[in-house]
N, C-alpha and C positions, 0 to 999 in steps of 0.2 A: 892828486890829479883830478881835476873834475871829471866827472861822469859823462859817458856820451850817451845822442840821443836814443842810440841804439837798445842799451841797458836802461833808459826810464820807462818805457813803455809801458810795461806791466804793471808800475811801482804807482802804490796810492801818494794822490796829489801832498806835496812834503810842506816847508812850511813859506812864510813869508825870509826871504834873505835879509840879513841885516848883518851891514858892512862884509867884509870876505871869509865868513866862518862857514856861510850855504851857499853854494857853488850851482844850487838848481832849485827852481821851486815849480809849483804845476798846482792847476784848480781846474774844477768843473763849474760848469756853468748851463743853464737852459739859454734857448736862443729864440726869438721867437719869432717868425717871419713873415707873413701877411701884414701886422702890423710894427715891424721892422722899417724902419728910413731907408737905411744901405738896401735892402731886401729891394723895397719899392721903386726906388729910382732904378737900379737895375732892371727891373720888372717893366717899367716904363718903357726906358730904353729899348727892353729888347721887342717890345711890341707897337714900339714905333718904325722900329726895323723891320720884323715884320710886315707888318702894314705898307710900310714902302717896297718891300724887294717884292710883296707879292701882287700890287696893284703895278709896278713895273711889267713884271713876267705877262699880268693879263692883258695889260695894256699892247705888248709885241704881239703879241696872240691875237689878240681883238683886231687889230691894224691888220697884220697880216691876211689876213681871212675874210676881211671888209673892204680892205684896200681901200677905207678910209678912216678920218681923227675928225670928229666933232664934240659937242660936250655929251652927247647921249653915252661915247665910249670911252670916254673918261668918266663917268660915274657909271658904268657897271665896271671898270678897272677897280676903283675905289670901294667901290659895294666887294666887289671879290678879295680884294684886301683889307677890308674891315672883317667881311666873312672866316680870314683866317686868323687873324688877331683875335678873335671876338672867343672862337673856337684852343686857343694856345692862350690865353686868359682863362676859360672856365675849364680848363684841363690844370690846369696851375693850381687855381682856388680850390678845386675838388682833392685833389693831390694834399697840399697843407693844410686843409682842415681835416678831411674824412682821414687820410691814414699818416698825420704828425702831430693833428690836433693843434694846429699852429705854432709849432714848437719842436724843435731839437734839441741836442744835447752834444756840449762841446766839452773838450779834455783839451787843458794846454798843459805842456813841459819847455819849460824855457832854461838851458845851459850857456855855458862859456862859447859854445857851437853856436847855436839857433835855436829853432824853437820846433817842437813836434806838434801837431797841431791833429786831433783825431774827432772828426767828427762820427756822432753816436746817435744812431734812431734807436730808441728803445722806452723803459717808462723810469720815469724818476718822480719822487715826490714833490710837490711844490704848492705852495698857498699862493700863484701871485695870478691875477685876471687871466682869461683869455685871450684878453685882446691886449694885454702889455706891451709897451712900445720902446723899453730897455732891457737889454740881459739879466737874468736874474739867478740868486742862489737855490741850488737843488740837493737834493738827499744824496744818497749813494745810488746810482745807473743804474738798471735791469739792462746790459744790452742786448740787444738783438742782430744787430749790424753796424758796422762800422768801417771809415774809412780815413786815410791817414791820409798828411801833408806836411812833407819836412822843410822848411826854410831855415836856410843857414846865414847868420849875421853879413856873410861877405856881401851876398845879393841884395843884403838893404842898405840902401842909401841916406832916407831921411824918417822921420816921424809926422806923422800927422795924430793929434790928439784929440778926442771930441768928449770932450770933460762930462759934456750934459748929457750924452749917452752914456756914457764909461764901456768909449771904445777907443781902441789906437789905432789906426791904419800905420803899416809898415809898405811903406814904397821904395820901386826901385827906376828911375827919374820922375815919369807921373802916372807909372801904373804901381797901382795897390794890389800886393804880390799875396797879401794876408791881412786880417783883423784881428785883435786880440779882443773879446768881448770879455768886460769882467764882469761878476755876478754883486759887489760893490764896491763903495769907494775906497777905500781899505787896501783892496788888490789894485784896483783902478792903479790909486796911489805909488804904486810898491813896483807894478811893473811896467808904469811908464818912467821911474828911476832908475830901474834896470834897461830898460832897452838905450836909454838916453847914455847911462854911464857909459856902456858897451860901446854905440857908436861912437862915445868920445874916446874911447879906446883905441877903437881900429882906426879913429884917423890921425891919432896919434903915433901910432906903428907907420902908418902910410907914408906918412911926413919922416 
């Protein structure tokens, strides 16, 4: 019986599977995020968002209380919503460098189930830049905190691969529910055969 995700938690990362002898394998990995893709565009996003819901809000505000709209109260709307973008940017940057040093630390476990996915702020040893822009391989964790994420095979639907980074996004129709970052090509390799067989499994059952 394969192991569930319950009982790998604790268990040091096991090996690479090959064909159906290893039922579950798991690796660590550093993650690095300022200069991170996935990280970025996210970051973007969400400070374009910003930007607009709060030059919005100022914009009702402005009107209101002027009981008039020219360009002068559209750009202090804009000023006030760059204001807060500007301030939830240098709270981000201060945050990932001063206390992660641009970098975390991930734990996957991947079974016949799904995948556990723990991410880890703490120290690990590593030789690779500061400013690295792929996953990379780490010593053994010191952790300090940590927090888990269970995804189970049924909720993912498809695979999204990105070879050049050695990451997989795992979606569930076009939201990406998880990333699998691997620390090289090796794992890269190993567990985008694994998540591929799997899917080809459950829709085999399905059918």
């Amino acid at each position: 019986m394969a192991p569930k995700l319950k009982d790998i938690l604790e268990r040091e990362p096991g090996t690479i599977p090959r064909g159906n002898e290893i039922k579950e394998f798991g690796w660590e990995v550093g993650i690095p995020m300022l200069s991170n893709p996935f990280v970025l565009v996210e970051f973007v996003v969400f400070f374009l968002f910003i930007w607009i819901v709060v030059t919005g809000i100022a914009l009702i505000v402005i009107v209101s209380a002027s009981h008039s709209f020219n360009f002068l109260v559209l750009a202090y709307a804009l000023q006030a919503g760059g204001i807060a973008a500007a301030l939830f940017a240098g709270v981000f940057l201060c945050i990932a460098l001063l206390f992660f040093g641009n970098r975390f630390y991930g734990k996957y476990y991947l079974d016949n189930d799904g995948i556990l996915y723990t991410t880890v702020r703490g120290q690990a040893f590593s030789k690779v830049p500061l400013f690295t822009v792929r996953p990379f391989p780490v010593g053994r964790i010191d952790m300090n905190k940590k927090a888990e994420k269970r995804v189970y095979w049924q909720n993912v639907e498809t695979i999204e691969p990105f070879e050049k980074w050695r990451v997989i996004g795992l979606k569930k129709k076009n939201k990406t529910i998880l990333r699998l970052y691997c620390p090289d090509k090796g794992i890269y390799d190993q567990a985008l055969v694994w998540c591929q067989e799997i899917l080809k499994s459950k829709k085999q059952k399905e059918t």
